[in-house]
N, C-alpha and C positions, 0 to 999 in steps of 0.2 A: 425605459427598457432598452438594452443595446440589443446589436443585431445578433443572429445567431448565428451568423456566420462563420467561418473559420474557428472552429471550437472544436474541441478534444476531451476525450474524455480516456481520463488514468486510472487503473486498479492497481495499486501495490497491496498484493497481498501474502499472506506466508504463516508459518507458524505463527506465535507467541513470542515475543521477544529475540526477532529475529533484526530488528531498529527499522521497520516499517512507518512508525511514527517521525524517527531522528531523520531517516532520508528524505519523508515527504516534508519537514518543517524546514529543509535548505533550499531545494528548490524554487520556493517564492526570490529568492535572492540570490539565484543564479537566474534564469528565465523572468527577468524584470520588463516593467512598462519601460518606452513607447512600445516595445516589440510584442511581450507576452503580458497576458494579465491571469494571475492564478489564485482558484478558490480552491480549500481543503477543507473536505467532507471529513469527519469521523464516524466510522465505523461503529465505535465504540457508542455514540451513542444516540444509536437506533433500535436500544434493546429491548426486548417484551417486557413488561412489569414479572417483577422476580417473582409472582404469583403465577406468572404465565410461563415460565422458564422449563425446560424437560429436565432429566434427571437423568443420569449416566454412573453406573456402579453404586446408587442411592444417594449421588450428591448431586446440588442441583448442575445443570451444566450452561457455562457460560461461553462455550466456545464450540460448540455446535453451528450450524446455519438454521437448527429451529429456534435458535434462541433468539433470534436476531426480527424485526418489523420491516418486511421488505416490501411490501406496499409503501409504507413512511419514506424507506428510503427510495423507493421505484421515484415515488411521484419527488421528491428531492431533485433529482437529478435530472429529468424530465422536466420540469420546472427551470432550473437551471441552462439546460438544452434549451430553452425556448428564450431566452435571454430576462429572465430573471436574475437577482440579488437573492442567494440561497443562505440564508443566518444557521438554519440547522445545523446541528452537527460540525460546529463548529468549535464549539468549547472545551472541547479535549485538553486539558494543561500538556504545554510543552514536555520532553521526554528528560528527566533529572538522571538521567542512569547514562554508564559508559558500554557503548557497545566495541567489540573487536578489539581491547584493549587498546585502543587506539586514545582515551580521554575527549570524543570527537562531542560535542555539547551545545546545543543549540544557543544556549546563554552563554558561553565561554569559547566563543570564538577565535581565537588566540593563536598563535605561532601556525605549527602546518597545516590548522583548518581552514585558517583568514586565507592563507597562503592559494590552498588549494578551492575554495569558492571565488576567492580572485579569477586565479587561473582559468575554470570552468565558464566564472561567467564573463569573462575578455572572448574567450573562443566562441561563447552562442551569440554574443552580441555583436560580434565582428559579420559572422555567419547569416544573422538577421539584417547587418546591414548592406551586407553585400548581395541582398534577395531584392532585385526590382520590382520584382512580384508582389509583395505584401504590400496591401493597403492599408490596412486596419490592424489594431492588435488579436494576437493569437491566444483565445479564450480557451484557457486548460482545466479542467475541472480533476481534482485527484482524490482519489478517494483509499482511504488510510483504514484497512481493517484485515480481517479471515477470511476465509475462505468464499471470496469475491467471485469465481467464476470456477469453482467445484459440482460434481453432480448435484450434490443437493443445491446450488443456487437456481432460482427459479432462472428460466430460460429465457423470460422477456426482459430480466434484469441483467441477463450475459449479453445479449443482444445490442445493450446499448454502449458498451466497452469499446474503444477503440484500440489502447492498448492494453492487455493484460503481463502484469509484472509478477512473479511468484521468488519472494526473498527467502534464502534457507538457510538452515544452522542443523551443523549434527546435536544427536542424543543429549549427548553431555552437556554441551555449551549451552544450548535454549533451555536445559532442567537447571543449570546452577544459574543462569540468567532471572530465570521464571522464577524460583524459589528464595533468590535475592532480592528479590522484590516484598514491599512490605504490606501493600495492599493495591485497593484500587476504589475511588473517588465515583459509586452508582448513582443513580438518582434515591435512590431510597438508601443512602448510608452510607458505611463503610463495609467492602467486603477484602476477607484475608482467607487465602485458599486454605482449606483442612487438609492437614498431612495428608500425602498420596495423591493428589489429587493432579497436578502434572502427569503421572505413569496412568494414575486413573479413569481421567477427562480428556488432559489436553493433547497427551500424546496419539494413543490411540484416534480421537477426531481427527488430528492432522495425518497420520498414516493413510485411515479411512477415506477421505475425502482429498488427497493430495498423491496418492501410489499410485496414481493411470500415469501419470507425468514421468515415470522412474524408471529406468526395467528392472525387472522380473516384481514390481511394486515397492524397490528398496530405495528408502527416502533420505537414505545417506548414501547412496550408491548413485550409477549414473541415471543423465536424464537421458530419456527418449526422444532423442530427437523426433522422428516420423510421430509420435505420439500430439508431441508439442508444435509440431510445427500446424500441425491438419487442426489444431484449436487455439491455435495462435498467441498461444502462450513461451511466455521467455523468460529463461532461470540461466543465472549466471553458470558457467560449465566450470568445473573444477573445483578447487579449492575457493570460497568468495572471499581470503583474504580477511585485511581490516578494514571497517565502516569505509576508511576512502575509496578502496581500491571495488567497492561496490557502489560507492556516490558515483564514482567517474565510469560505472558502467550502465547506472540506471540514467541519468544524465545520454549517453550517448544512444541508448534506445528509446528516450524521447525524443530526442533530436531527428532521429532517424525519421520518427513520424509526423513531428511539427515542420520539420523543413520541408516536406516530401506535402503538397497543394492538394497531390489528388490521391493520398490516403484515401482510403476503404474507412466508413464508419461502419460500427457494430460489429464486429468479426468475432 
């Protein structure tokens, strides 16, 4: 068992195909051993048996926080935190889809993605080695799903967050994203959303449970700062660009908290 020292723990979370999955799968190869050593949680699958599932406009709903086993995942990460090898939730298939127009692909690494994971990680590894401070490797735990630290996430599982990340996509982009998609890989099958079921489920959830973060609650409009700041939550400001130009911002608000010794846990 390693120590449990120096360990972090990450929420990227956001919509529905917003490339939550594509940014947490580059980071193991930018924040590399001796310096960082990173394990990734999926979200995805921590999910109730689909007999267990709720229902939202009479379809069942997978993108809720009740659908979700948050004891499974509590003790996960808690587990983890204590210097375990956490194998859950880890199975998740890499992300086969292009997010940002960008062609950025975890398996097709190629021209200006190689380019710019280079880049990224010459700058944190230079950064790491210019820290006299570090003894030990910097244990990051990340964890790749929804609505990770929203009202309905229970409180003792926001609790143990150190940083919370909230990635976003307008209307449009995350519905022809979502509905471009051709299914999805459950324990019990294959599931393909039934028409309507984005304007029906997915969106509304994420308005629901993501408008405290926005003013006046518009989630294509701007964020709150004072909102976000008082629950320690960080959404890129503006337009987010293509997948790089939010790699190279979630990247630097890790950073922010891995270099920094005497970060705050659980905020």
């Amino acid at each position: 068992m390693t120590s449990p020292a120096l360990s972090l723990i990450v929420a990227i979370s956001g919509l529905s195909s917003t490339g939550k999955s594509t940014v947490a799968s580059y980071l193991p190869s930018i924040f590399q051993p001796p310096n960082y050593t990173i394990t990734i949680l999926h979200v995805d699958d921590f999910y109730k048996a689909q007999v267990d599932l709720p229902k939202r406009e009479g379809l069942l709903d997978w993108d809720c926080a009740a659908s979700l086993d948050w004891p499974r995942l509590e003790d996960a990460v808690k587990r983890w935190k204590a210097g375990e090898e956490v194998k859950e939730g880890q199975t998740n298939p890499q992300p086969n889809f292009t997010v940002g127009g960008e062609g950025f692909r975890p398996d097709n690494p190629a021209g200006k993605t190689q380019a710019l994971l280079e880049t990224l990680r010459g700058e944190v590894t230079q950064a790491a080695v210019l820290s006299v401070s570090a003894k030990e490797p910097q244990r990051i735990l990340l964890l790749d799903g929804f609505l990770l630290f929203t009202p309905s996430t229970p409180f003792a599982f926001r609790s143990l967050l150190d940083l919370k990340i909230l990635l976003r996509a307008p209307y449009a982009v995350a519905k022809q994203r979502r509905e471009a998609r051709s299914g999805y890989d459950t324990m019990e099958g294959w599931w393909e959303d039934p028409p309507g079921y984005f304007d029906k489920v997915v969106w509304p959830n994420y308005v629901d449970e993501n408008g405290g973060f926005f003013v006046r609650g518009d989630v294509d409009g701007e964020v709150d700062v004072e909102v976000c700041e008082r629950e320690h939550v960080k959404i890129k400001k503006g337009d987010n660009g293509g997948l790089g130009e939010v790699l190279k911002w979630v990247v630097a608000e890790l950073r922010g908290v891995a270099e920094n010794e005497t970060a705050p846990h659980g905020l």
